[in-house]
Residue, then its C-alpha position, 0 to 999 in steps of 0.5 A: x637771338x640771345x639764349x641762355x642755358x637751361x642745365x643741358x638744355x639752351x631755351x630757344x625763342x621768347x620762352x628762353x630769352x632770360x637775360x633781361x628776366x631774373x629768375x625767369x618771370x617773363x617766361x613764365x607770362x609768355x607761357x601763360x599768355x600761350x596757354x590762354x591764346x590755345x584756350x581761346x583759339x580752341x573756344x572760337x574754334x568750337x564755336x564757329x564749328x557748332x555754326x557750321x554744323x547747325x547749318x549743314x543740318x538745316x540745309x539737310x532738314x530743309x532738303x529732305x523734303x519729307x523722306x524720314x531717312x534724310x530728315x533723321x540725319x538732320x535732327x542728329x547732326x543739330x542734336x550732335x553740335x547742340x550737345x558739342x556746344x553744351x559740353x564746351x560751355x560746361x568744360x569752361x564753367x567747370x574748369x572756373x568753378x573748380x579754379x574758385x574753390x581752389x583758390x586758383x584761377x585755372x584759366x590765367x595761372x600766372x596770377x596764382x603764382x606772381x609774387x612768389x617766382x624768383x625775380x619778381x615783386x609781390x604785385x607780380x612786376x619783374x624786377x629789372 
């Protein structure tokens, strides 16, 4: 694997690999792409985690055959992934929102910055 030095650090891996990359533009993409991979993971994540728990509840609602106590712990695990799905909706609404006013799209940073990093063209292509 070929790498290239950073000042007194040697970048390893596809975030290292510069030498078909002036300037390090396709690092940059890599990185990018990584952080919306993260992003992603952790919004299906979350997701499939508000399933599961909307369906621990309603089992522990249906089995508590009327004891308050049982019934009580339900309600507040369905209440508790409602309230988790609800922030993680308004998370990425708030993350976009505040990107729009900006100017910046926060959830993919590379098309803010393409054209001005070293290395590539003003439509954000690397130059070879």
């Amino acid at each position: 694997m070929a790498t290239q030095p950073l000042g007194n650090i040697e970048g390893l891996g596809p975030l290292g690999i510069f030498t078909n990359d002036p300037g390090g533009a396709g690092a940059f993409k890599t990185f990018n792409l990584l952080i919306s991979q993260i992003v992603a993971f952790l919004t299906v994540g979350g997701a499939i985690w508000f399933i599961i728990q909307i369906f621990i509840g309603a089992l522990g609602w249906l089995s508590a055959g009327g004891d308050k106590q049982p019934m009580e712990t339900a309600k507040k695990r369905i209440l508790d992934a409602v309230t988790g799905l609800l922030i993680l909706v308004l998370a990425y609404s708030f993350i976009y929102i505040v990107g729009n006013f900006l100017g910046i799209n926060v959830l993919d940073p590379y098309s803010a910055f393409k054209g001005s990093l070293p290395g590539t063209t003003s439509t954000g292509e690397i130059i070879r």
